[in-house]
C-alpha positions, 0 to 999 in steps of 0.5 A, a space after each residue: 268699573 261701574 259698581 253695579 256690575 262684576 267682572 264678568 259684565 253680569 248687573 248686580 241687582 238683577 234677577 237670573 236664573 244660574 242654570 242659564 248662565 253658562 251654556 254646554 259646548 261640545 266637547 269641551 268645560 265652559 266656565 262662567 265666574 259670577 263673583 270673583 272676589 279676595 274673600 272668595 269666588 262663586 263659579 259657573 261649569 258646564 262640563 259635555 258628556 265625558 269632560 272633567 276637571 283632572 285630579 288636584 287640590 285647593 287650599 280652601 274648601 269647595 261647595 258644588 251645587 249640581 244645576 242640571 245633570 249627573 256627575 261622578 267627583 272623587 274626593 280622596 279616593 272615595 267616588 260620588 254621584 251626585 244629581 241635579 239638586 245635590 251638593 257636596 263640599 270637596 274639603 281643602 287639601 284633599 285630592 279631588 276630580 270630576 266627571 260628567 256621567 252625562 252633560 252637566 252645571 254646577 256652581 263652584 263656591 269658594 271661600 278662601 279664609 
């Protein structure tokens, strides 16, 4: 593979603009990885209207950084809101979901030390 590019085809070196990335779907969570790499993986979600991620768990704590929109996440039982702009980190082994309010991006940044 060309080391100039990721897994994902993506240029290293090259300027984007995230929000642009991923691209809304009716009815449906499209997901887009950036990096993906040992040490950790940074992710695209765009997630239509009533869509989410069901409720688990990871073994690493998760940054999410909201790009456009508004989404509901619930970490151990405690619900958040949270907008375009916002960010919150879901911490490892706790219970957490998501849920589009309204059509949303985030980006997912895990780091797995």
């Amino acid at each position: 593979m060309n080391d100039d590019k990721v897994s994902n085809g993506f240029n290293k070196s090259q300027i984007a603009r995230l929000i642009d990335l991923v691209n809304y779907q009716k009815g449906a969570v499209v997901s887009r990885t950036i990096i993906d790499k040992e040490h950790g993986t940074i992710t695209l979600f765009a997630f239509d209207k009533g869509q989410g991620l069901s409720e688990h768990t990871t073994p690493y704590d998760a940054l999410v950084y909201l790009l456009d929109g508004d989404a509901e996440i619930m970490i151990s039982r405690k619900l958040f809101c949270l907008r375009k702009g916002e960010m919150i980190i879901m911490p490892a082994n706790q219970p957490h979901a998501l849920r589009a309010l309204k059509k949303f991006k985030m980006m997912l940044i895990m780091i797995r030390l």
